[in-house]
C-alpha positions in Angstrom: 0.0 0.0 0.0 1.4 3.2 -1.3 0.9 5.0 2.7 2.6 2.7 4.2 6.0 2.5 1.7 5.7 6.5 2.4 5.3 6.0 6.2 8.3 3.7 6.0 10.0 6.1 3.7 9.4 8.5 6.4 11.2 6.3 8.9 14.2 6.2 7.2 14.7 9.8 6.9 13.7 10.7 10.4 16.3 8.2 11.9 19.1 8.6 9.6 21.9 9.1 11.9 24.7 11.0 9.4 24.4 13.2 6.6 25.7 10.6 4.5 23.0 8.1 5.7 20.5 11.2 5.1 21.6 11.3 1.4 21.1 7.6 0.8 17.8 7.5 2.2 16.8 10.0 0.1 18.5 8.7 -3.0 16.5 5.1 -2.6 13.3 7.5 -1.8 13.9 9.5 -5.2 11.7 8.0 -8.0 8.7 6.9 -5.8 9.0 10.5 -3.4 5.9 12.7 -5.7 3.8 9.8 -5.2 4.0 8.7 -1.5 4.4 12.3 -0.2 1.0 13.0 -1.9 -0.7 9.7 -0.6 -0.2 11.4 2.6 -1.3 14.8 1.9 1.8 16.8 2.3 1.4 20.4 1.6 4.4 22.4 2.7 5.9 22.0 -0.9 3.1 24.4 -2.5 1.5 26.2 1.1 4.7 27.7 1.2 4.1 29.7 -1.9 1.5 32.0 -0.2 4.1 33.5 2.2 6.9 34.2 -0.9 4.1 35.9 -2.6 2.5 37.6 0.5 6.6 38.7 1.0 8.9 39.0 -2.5 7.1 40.5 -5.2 7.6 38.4 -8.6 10.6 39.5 -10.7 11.7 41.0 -7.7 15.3 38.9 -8.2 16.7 35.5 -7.4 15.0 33.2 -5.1 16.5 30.0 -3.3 14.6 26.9 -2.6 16.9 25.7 0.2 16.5 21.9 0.5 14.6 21.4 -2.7 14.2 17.8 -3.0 12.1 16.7 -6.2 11.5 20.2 -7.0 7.4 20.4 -6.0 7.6 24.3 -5.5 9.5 25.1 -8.9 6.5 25.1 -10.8 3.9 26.2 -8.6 6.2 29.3 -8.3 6.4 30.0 -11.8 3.2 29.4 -11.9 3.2 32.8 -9.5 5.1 34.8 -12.3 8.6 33.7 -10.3 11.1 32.8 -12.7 14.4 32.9 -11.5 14.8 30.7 -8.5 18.1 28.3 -7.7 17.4 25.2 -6.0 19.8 23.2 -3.5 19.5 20.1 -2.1 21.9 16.9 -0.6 20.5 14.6 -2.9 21.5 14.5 -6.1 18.8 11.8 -7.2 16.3 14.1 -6.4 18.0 17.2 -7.9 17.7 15.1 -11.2 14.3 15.1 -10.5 13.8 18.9 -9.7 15.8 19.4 -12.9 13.0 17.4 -14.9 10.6 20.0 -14.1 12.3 22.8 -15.9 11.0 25.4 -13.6 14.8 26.2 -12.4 17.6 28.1 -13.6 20.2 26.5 -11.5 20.4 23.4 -9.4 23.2 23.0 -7.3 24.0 20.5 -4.4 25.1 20.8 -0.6 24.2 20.5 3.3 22.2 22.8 4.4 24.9 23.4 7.8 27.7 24.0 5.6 29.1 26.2 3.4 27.0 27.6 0.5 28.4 28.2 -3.0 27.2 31.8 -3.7 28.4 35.0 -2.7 26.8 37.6 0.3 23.7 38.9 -1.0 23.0 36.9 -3.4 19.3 36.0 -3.6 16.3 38.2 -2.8 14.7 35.7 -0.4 15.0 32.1 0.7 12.5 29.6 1.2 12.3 26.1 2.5 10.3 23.5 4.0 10.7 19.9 5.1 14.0 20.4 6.2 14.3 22.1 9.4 13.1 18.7 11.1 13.6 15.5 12.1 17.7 14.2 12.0 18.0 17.0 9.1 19.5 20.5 8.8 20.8 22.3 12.0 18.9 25.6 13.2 22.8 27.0 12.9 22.3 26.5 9.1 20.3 29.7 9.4 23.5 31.8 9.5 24.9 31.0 6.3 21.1 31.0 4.4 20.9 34.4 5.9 24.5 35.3 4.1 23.5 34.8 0.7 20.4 37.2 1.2 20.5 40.4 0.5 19.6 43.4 3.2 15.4 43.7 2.8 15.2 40.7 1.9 13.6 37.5 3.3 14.0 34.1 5.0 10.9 31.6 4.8 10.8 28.4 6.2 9.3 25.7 8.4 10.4 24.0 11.6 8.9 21.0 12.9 7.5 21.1 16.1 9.8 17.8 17.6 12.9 19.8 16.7 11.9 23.5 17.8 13.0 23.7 21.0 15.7 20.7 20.9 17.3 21.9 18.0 17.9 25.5 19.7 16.4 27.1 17.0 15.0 30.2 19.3 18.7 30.6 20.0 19.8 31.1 16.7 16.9 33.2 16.2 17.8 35.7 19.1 20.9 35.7 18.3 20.4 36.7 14.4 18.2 39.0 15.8 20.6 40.7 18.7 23.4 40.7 16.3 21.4 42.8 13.4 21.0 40.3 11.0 17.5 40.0 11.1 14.2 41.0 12.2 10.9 38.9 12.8 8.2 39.4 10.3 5.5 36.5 10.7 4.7 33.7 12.5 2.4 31.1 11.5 0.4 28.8 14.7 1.3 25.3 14.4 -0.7 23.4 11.5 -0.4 19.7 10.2 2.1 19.6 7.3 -0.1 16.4 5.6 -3.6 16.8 5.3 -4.2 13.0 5.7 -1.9 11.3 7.3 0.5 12.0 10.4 -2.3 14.4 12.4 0.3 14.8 15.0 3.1 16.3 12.6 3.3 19.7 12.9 5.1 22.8 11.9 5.5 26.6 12.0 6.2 29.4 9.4 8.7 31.6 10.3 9.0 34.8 7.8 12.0 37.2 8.9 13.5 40.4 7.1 17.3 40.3 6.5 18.8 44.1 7.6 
């Protein structure tokens, strides 16, 4: 049954242990990860594209989608009149993927923790979802997203509930805050991120200005 292969998809991800186990999960996840994701109802790929347009105006310059996977936002986003967004990702299975989809002008691939290959002020806004959660990218991964955006411009993104407060990520938030880098915009309650299944999975929208 196509749930349960997700659900068990799901497992692997949530408990690999390394960023190297992360990226094989993923890569055996690839070609099946459209259709099991929808069999639960996720909805973070395409939700998120009501904050970037309640926040960057289209044709407004580059956007990243920071942890991209398969590429679900691409489309729905140029659907939007957005044009020009780079997408990153560990995987390169499902950066093949994303590339398929044709809504992308560059793919490129890295850990969300690490270093990122473009220059201060790069992009007009970031956005991501899916990956600030379980055994994925650090809440210190923040400081180098917030790097490659330029001043007035934004960070979007989703934490998962399970990691909020033991992945430090109000922490890192005061402290990008304290330090100038950043200041709060919105903040979404907690809602389920699959409309089906998981009812206890939940996450938050942060939307912050880079200054």
């Amino acid at each position: 049954m196509i749930v349960d292969k997700a659900n068990a998809a799901l497992d692997s991800v949530y408990t690999a242990d390394t960023p190297e186990a992360l990226e094989e999960a993923y890569a055996a996840w690839a070609a099946t990860y459209d259709s099991e994701t929808a069999s639960l109802g996720y909805l973070l790929p395409f939700l998120i594209t009501a904050w970037v347009a309640r926040h960057v105006p289209a044709g407004d310059g580059p956007l990243l989608d920071a942890g991209c996977g398969t590429g679900l936002s691409g489309p729905s986003l140029n659907a939007l009149g957005y044009r020009d967004i780079a997408g990153l990702d560990l995987s390169d299975d499902m950066l093949k993927i994303a590339g398929s989809r044709n809504a992308y002008s560059e793919l490129k691939q890295a850990m969300l923790g690490g270093p990122l290959p473009w220059p201060d002020g790069y992009f007009r806004a970031f956005f991501s979802t899916g990956v600030f959660t379980i055994s994925h990218a650090p809440a210190t991964g923040l400081h180098e997203l917030v790097r490659i955006i330029r001043k007035g411009g934004h960070a979007i993104f989703t934490v998962r509930d399970r990691v909020f407060e033991s992945g430090g990520f109000q922490a890192v938030f005061d402290e990008l805050e304290q330090t100038g880098k950043w200041r709060p915009v919105e903040e979404s309650p907690w809602f389920r991120c699959y409309a089906i299944a998981e009812p206890d999975a939940l996450v938050k929208t942060f939307v912050f200005e880079v200054i």
